[in-house]
Rosetta silent file (secondary structure, phi, psi, omega in degrees, C-alpha in Angstrom):
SEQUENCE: XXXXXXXXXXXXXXXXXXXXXXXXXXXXXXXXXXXXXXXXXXXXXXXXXXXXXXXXXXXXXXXXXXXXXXXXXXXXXXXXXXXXXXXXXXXXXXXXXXXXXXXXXXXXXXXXXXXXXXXXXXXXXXXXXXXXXXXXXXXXXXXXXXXXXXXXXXXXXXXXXXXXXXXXXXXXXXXXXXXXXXXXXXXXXXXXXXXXXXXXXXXXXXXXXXXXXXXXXXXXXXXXXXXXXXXXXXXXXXXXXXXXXXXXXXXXXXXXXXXXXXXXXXXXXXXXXXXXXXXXXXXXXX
SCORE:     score description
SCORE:     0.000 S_00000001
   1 L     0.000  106.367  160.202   -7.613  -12.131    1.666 S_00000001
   2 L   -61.516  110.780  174.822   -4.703  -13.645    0.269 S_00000001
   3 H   -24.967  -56.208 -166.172   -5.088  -13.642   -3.023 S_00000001
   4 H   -76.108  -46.780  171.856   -2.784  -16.742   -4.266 S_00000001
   5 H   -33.556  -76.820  176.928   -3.916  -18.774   -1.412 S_00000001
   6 H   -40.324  -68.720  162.486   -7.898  -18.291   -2.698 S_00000001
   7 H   -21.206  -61.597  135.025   -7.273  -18.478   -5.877 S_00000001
   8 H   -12.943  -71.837 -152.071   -6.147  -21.980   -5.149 S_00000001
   9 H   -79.933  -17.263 -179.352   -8.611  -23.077   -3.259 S_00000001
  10 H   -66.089  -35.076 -173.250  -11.299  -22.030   -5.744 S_00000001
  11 H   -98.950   27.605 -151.409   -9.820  -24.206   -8.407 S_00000001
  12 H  -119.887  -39.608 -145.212   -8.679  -27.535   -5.411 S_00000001
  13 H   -81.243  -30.177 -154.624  -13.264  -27.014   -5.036 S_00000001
  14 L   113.600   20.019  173.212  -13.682  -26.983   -8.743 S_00000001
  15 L  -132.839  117.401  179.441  -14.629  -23.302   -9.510 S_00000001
  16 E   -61.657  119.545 -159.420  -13.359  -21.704  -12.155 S_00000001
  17 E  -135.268  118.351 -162.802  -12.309  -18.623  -11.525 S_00000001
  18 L   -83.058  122.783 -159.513  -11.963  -14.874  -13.062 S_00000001
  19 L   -99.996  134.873  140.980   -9.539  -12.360  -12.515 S_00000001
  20 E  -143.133  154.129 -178.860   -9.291   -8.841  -13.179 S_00000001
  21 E   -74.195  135.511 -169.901   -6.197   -6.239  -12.938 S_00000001
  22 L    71.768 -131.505  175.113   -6.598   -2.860  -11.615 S_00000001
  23 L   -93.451  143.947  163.923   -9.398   -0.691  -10.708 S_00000001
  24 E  -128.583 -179.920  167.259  -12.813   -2.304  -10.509 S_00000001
  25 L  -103.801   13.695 -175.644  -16.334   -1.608   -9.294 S_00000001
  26 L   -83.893  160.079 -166.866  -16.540   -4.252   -7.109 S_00000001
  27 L  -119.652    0.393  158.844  -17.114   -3.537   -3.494 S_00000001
  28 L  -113.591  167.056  172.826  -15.852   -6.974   -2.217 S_00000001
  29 L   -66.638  -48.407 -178.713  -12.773   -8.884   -3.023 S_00000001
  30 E  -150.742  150.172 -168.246  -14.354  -11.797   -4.865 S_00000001
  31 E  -127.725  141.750 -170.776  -18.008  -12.281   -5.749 S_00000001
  32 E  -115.776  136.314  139.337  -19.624  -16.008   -6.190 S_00000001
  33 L   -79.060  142.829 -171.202  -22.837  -16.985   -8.433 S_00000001
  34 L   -29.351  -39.725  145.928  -25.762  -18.897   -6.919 S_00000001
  35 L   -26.036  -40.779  177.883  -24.135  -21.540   -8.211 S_00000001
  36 H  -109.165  -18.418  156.947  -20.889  -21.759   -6.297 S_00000001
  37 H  -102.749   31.834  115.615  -22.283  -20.915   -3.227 S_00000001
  38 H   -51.562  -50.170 -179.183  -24.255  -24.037   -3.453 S_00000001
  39 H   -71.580  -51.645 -159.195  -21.154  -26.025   -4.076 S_00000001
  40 L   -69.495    6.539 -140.953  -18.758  -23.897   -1.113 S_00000001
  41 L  -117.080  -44.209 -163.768  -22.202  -24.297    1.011 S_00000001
  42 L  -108.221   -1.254  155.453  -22.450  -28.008    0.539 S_00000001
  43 L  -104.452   -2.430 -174.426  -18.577  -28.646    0.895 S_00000001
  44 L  -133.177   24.156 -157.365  -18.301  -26.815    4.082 S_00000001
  45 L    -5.182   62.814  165.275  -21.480  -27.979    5.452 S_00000001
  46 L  -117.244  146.458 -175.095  -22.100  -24.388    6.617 S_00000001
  47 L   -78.704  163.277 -170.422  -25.785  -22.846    5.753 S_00000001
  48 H   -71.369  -34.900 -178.272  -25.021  -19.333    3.725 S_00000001
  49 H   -47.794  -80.906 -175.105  -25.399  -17.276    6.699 S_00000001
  50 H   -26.195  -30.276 -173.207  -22.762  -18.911    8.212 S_00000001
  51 H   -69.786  -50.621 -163.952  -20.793  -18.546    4.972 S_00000001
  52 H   -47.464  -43.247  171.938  -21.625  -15.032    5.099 S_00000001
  53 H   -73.997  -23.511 -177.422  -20.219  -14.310    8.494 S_00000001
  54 H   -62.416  -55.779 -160.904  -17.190  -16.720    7.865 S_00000001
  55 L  -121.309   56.136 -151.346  -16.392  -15.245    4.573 S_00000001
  56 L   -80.374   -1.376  160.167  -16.943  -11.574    4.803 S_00000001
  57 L   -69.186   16.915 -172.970  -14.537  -10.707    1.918 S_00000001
  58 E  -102.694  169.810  172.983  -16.720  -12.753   -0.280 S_00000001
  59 E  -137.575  152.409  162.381  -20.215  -11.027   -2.060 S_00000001
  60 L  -157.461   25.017 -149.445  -23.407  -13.018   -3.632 S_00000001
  61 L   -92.814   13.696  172.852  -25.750  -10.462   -3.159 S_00000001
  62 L  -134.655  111.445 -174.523  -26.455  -11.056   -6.988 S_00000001
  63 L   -80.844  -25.352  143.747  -27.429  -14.376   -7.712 S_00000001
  64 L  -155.480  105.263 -172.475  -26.100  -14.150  -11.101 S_00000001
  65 L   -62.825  144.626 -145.378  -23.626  -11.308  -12.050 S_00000001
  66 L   -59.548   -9.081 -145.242  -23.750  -10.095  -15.769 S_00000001
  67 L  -110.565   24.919  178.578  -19.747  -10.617  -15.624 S_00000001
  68 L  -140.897  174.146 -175.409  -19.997  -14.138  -14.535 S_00000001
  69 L   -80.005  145.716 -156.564  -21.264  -17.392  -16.567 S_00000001
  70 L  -113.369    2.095 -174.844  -24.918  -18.434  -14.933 S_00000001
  71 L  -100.126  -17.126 -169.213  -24.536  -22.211  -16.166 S_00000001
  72 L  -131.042  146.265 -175.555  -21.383  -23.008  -13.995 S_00000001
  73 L   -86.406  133.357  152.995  -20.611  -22.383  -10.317 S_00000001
  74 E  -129.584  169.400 -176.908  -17.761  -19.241  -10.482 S_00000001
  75 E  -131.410  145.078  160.597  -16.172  -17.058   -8.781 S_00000001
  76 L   -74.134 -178.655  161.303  -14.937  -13.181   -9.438 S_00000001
  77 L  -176.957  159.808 -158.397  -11.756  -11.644   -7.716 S_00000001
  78 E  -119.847  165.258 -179.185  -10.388   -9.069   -7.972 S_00000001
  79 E  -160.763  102.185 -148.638   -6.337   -8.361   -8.422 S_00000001
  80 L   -49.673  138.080  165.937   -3.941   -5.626   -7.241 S_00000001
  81 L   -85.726   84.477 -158.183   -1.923   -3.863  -10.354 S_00000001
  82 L  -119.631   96.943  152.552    1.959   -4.318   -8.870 S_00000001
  83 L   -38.188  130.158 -170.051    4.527   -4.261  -11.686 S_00000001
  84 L   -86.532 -171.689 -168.508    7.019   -7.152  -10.596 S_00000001
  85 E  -142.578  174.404 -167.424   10.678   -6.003  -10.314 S_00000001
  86 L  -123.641  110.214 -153.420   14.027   -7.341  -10.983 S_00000001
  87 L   -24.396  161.810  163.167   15.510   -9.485   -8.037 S_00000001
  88 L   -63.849   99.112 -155.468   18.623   -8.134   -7.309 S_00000001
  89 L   -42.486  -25.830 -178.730   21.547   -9.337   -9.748 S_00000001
  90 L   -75.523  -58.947  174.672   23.912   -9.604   -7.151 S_00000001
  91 H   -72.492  -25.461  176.911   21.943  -12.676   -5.360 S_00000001
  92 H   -94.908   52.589  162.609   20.698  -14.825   -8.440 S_00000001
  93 H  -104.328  -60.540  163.157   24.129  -14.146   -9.572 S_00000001
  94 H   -36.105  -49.625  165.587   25.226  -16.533   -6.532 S_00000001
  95 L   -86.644   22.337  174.490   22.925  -19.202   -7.187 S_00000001
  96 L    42.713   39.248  149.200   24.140  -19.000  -10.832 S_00000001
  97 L   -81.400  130.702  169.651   21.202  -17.467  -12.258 S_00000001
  98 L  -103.726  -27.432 -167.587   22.676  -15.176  -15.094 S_00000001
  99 L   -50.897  172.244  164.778   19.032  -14.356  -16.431 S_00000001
 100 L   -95.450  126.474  178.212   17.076  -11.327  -14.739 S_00000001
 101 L   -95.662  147.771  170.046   14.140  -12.960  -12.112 S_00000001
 102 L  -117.743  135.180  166.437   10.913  -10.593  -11.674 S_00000001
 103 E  -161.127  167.063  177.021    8.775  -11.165   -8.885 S_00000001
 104 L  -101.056  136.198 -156.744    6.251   -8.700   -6.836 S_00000001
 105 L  -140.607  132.081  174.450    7.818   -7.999   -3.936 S_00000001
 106 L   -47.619  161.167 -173.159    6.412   -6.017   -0.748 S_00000001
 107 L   -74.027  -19.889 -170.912    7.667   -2.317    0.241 S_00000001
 108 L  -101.292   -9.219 -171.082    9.685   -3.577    3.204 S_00000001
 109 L  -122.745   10.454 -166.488   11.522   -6.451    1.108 S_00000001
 110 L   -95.115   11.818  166.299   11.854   -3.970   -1.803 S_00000001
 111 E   -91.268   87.522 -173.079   15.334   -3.125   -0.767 S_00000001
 112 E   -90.976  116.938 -146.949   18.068   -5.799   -0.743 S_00000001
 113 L   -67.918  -45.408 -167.135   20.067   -5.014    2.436 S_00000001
 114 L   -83.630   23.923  173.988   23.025   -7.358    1.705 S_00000001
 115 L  -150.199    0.885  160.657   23.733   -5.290   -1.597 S_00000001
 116 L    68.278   41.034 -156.788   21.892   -2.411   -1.288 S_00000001
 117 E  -103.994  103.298  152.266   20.485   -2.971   -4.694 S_00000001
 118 E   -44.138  108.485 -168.573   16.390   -1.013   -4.949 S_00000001
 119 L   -79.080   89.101  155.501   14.420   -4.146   -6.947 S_00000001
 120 L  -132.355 -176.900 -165.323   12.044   -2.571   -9.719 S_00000001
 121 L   -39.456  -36.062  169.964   12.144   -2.613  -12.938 S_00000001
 122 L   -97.704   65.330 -165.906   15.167   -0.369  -12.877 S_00000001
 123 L   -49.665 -177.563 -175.092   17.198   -1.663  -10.460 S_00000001
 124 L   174.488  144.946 -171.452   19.309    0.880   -8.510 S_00000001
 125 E   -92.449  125.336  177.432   22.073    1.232   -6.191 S_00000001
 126 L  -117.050   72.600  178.843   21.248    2.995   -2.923 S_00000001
 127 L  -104.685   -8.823 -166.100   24.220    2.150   -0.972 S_00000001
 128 L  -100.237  -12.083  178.417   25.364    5.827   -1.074 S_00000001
 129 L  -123.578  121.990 -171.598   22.066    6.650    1.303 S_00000001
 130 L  -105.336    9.294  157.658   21.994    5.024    4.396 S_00000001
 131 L   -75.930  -27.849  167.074   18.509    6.314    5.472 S_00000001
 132 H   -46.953  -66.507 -179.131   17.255    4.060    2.626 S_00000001
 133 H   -60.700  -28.931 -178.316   18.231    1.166    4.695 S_00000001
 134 H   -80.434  -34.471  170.332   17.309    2.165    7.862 S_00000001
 135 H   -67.047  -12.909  154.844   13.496    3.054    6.367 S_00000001
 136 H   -66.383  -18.839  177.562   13.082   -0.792    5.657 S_00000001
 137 H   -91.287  -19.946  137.766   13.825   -1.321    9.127 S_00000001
 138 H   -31.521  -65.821 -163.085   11.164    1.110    9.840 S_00000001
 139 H   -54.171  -41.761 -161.312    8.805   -0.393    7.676 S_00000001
 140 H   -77.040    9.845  179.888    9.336   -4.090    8.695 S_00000001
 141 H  -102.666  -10.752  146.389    8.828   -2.913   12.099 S_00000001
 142 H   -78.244  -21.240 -152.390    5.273   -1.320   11.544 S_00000001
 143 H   -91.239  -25.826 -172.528    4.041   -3.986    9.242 S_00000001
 144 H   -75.174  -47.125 -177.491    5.573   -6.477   12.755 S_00000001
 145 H   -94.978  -59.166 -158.727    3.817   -4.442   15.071 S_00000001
 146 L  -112.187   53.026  165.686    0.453   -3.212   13.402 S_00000001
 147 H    55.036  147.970  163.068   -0.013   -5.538   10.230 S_00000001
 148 H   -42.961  -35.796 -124.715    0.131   -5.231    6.522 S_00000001
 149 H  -105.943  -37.843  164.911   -3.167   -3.349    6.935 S_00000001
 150 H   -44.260  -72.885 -165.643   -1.428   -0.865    9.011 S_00000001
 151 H   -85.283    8.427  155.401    1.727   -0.414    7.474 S_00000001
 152 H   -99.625  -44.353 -175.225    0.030    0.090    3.879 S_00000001
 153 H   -83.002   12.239  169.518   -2.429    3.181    5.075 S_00000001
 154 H   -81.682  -41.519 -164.682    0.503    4.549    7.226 S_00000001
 155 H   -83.068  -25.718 -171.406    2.646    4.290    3.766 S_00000001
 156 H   -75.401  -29.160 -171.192   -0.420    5.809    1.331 S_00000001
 157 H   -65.289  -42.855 -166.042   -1.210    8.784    3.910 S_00000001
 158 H   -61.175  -54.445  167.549    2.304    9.144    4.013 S_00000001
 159 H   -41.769  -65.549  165.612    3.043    9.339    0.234 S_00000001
 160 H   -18.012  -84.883 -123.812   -0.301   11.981    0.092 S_00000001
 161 H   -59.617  -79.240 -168.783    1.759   14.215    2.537 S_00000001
 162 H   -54.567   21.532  166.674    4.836   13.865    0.512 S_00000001
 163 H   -90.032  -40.356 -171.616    3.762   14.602   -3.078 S_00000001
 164 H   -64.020  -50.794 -177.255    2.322   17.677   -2.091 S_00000001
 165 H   -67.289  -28.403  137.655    6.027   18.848   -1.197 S_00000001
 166 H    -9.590  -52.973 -152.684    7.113   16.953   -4.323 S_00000001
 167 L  -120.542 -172.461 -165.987    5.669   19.161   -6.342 S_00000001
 168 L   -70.124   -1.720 -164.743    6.091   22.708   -7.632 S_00000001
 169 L  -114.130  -40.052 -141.985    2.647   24.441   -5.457 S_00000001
 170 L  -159.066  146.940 -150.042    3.819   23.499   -1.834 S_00000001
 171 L  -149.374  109.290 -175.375    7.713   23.980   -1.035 S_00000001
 172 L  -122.593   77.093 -169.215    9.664   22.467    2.332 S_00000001
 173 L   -41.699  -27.117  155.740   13.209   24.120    1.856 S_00000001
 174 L   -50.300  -34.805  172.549   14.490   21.809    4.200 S_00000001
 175 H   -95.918   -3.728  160.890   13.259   18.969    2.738 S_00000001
 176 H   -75.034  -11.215 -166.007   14.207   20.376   -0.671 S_00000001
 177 H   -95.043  -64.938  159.128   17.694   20.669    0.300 S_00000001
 178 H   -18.071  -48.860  168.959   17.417   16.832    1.752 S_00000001
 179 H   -71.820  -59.395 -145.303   16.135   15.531   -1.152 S_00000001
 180 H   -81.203  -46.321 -168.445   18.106   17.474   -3.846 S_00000001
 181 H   -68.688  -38.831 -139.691   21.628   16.042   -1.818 S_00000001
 182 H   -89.066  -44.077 -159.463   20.081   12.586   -1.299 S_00000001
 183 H   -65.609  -65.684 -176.523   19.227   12.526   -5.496 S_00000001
 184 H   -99.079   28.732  153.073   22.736   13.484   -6.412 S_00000001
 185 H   -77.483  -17.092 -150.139   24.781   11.174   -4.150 S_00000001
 186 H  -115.087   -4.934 -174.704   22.337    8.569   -5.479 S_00000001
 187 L    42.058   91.380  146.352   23.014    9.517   -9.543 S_00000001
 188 L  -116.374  176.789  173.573   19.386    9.787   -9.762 S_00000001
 189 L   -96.634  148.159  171.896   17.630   12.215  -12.482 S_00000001
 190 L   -67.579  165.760 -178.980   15.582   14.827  -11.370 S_00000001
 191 L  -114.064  159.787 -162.024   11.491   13.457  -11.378 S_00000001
 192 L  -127.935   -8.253  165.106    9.094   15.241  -13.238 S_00000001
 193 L  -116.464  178.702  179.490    5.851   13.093  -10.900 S_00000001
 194 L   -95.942  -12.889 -163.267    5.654   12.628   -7.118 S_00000001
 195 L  -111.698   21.285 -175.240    5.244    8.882   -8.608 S_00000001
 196 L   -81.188  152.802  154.408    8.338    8.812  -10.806 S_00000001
 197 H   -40.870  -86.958 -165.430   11.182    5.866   -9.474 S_00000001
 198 H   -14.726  -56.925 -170.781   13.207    8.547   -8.790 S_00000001
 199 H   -49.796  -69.355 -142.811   10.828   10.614   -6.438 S_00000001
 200 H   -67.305  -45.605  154.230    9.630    7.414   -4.914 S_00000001
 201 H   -37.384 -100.821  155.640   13.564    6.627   -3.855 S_00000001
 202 H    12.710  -79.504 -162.410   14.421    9.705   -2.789 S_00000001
 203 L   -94.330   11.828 -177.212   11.736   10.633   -0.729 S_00000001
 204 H   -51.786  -51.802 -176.149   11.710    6.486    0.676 S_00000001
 205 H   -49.877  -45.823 -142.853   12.982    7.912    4.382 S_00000001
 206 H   -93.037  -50.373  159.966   10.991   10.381    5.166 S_00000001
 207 H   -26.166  -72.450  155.398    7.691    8.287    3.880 S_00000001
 208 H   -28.506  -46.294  178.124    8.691    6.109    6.439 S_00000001
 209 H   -83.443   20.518 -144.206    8.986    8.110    9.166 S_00000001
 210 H  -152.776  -90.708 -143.056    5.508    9.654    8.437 S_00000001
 211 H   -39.133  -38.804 -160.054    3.946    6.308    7.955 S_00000001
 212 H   -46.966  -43.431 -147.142    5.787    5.070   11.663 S_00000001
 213 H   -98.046  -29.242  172.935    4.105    8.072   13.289 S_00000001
 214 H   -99.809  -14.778  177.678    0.669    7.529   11.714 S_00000001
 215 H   -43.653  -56.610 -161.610    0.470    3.786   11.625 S_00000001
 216 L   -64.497    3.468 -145.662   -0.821    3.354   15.503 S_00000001
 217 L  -119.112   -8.772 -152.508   -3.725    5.877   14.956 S_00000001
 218 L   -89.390    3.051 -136.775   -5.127    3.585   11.786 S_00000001
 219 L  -138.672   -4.795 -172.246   -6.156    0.467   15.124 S_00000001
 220 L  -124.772  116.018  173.625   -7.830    3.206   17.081 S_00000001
 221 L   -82.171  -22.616 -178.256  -11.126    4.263   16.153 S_00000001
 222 L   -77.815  -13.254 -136.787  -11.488    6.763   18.967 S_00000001
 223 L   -77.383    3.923  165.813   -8.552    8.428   18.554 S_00000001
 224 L  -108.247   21.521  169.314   -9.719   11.555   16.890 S_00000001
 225 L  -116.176    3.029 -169.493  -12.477   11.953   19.112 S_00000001
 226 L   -75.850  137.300  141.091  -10.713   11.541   22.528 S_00000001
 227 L    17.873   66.622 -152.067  -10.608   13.950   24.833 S_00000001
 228 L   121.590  -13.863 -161.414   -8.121   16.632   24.276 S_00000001
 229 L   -69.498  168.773  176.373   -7.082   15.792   20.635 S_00000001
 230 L  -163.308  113.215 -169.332   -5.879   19.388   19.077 S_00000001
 231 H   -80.715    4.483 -173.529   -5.497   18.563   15.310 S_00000001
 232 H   -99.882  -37.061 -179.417   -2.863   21.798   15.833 S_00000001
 233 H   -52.125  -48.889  165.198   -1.120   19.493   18.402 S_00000001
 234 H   -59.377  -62.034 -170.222   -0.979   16.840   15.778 S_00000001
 235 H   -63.360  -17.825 -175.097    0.174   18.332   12.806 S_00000001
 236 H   -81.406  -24.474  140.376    2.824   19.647   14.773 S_00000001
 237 H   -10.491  -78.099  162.186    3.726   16.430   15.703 S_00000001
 238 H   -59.641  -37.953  154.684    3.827   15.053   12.432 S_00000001
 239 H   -57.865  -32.481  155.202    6.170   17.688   11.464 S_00000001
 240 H   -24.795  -55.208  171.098    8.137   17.036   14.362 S_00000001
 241 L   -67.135  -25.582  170.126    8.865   13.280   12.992 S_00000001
 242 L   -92.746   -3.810  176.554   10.699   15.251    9.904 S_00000001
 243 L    79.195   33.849  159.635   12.620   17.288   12.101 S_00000001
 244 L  -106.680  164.876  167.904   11.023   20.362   10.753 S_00000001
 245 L   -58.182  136.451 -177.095   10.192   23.833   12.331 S_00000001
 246 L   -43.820  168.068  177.111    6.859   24.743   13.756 S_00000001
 247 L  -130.003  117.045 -179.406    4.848   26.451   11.129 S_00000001
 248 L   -67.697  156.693 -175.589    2.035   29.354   11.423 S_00000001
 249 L   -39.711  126.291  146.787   -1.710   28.007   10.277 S_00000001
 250 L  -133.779  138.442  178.412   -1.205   27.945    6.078 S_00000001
 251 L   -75.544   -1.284  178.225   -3.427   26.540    4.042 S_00000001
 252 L   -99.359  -23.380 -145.021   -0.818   25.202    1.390 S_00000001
 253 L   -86.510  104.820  178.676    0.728   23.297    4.439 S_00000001
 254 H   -63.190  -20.420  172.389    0.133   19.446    3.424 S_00000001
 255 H   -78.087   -9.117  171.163   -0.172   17.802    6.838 S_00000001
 256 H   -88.655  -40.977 -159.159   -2.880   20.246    7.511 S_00000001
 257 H   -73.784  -49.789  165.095   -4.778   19.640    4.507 S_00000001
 258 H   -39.741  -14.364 -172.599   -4.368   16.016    5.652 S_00000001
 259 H   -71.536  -59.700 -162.516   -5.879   16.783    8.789 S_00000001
 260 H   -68.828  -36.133  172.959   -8.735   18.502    7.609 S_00000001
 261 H   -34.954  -58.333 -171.790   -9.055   15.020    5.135 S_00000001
 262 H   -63.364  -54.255  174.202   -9.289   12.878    8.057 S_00000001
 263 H   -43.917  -47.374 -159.394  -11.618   15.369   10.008 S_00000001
 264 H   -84.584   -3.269 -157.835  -14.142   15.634    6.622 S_00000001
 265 L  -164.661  111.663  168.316  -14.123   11.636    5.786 S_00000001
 266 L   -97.828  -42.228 -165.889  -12.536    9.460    8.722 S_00000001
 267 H   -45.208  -77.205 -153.020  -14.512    5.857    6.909 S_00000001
 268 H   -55.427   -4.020  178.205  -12.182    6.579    3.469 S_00000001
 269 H   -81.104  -17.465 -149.030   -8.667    7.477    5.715 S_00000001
 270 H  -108.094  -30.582  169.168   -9.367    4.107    7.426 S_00000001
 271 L   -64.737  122.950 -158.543  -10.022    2.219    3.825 S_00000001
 272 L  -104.604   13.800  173.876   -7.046    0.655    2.526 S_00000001
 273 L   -96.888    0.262 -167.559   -8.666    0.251   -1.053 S_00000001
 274 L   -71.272    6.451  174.975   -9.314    3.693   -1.428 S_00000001
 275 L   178.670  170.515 -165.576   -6.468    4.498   -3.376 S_00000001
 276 L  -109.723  148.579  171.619   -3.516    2.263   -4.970 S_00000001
 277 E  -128.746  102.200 -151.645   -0.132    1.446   -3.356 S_00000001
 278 H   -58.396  -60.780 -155.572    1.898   -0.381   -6.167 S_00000001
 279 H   -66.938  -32.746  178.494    4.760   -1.921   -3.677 S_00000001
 280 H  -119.551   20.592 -156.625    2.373   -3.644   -1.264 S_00000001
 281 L    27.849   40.920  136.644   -0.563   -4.483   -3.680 S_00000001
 282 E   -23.437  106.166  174.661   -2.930   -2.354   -2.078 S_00000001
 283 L   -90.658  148.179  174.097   -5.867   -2.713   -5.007 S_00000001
 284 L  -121.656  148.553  161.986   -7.864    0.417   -5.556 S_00000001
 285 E  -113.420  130.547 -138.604  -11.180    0.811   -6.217 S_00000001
 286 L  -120.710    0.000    0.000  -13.187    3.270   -8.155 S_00000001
């Protein structure tokens, strides 16, 4: 559901409407009191079933929730936590902006190609890595072929993987050596989280290339039951896409322990609220 879009139309009907930031307990996107879906019901001259089937990111399955006022038709919603970031200096420099513009800006636009400028809060120049650029042209080319919906659990599985190597328990010399060059052509700082700026730079390529290779599998519901599958066949796969060396079975190895994730829980690998992805407003839910 777009969010801004909704949001809109709730207040175009006449329903006043309540936000919150971050994790929630809600299990829908936005939840209506008896009230307002008597007004959406009787503006859209559809009976509530119909609404139901119409509108399945909506809930009312409480006629009037403690969190919402019971005298007025409202609605709840819910709202991803994405720190905005700060456009790139070099283009509102052009249009003779001198101030700094903020805006929330998607994982595939969060690079600006003609200056090579990273937009967050801290902008930064990655012009010195030229895998940075080429991983946006990854990205916009999953999110082109298999959706936002896609291209955000392709980028959180992917992120999973990498953190594990990230951190000080699970160790990929190759990709420590990768990383460690790509940090100090980039005058970055070392990171002390897998979720630091730094890290999150750094490690941008390879997150790509992980998501590219897992993206197609999130559209297939069969595809760990077909005929043939060999989760050893996989992982080796997915290591393949980093250009590393086969590996013997280890239990420290993070694309196996991803494996075995997917195998114990497939419903929560395939849920894209299940955890938060800042960059695409992915909302999580606890």
């Amino acid at each position: 559901m777009n969010r801004t879009r909704h949001t809109a139309l709730w207040r175009h009907i006449g329903l006043p409407c309540v936000r919150t930031v971050g994790a929630t307990l809600l299990t829908k996107e936005a939840v209506l009191n008896g009230l307002a879906v008597e007004r959406l019901a009787i503006m859209s001259s559809l009976s509530e079933e119909r609404l139901r089937r119409s509108l399945p990111a909506l809930s009312w399955s409480h006629p009037y929730p403690p969190y919402l006022p019971a005298n007025i038709p409202s609605v709840y919603m819910s709202a991803a936590k994405a720190p905005s970031g700060v456009i790139c200096r070099g283009c509102t420099t052009r249009r003779g902006i001198t101030a700094d513009v903020r805006a929330h800006l998607a994982l595939p636009d969060i690079v600006c190609l003609q200056h090579r400028v990273w937009q967050s809060s801290a902008p930064c120049d990655v012009s010195g890595s030229p895998e940075i650029e080429r991983a946006q042209a990854t990205l916009r080319r999953i999110r082109r072929l298999h959706g936002n919906r896609g291209m955000s659990l392709g980028v959180r599985d992917a992120r999973w993987i990498i953190a594990a190597w990230t951190s000080n328990v699970c160790r990929e010399p190759e990709l420590t050596d990768r990383w460690n060059s790509r940090r100090v052509v980039l005058g970055l700082v070392p990171w002390h989280r897998s979720d630091d700026l730094s890290a999150r730079i750094v490690t941008h390529p390879e997150v790509a290339i992980l998501a590219a290779a897992l993206a197609p599998n999130y559209t297939d519901p069969t595809y760990f039951t077909r005929t043939g599958f060999q989760l050893r066949r996989f992982s080796a796969y997915l290591r393949a896409s980093l250009d590393l060396q086969p590996i013997p079975h280890s239990m420290n190895d993070p694309i196996r322990a991803f494996v075995r994730i997917v195998q114990n829980n497939r419903a929560r690998w395939r849920d894209p609220k299940s955890v938060m992805i800042t960059e695409t407003a992915t909302p999580r839910y606890t």
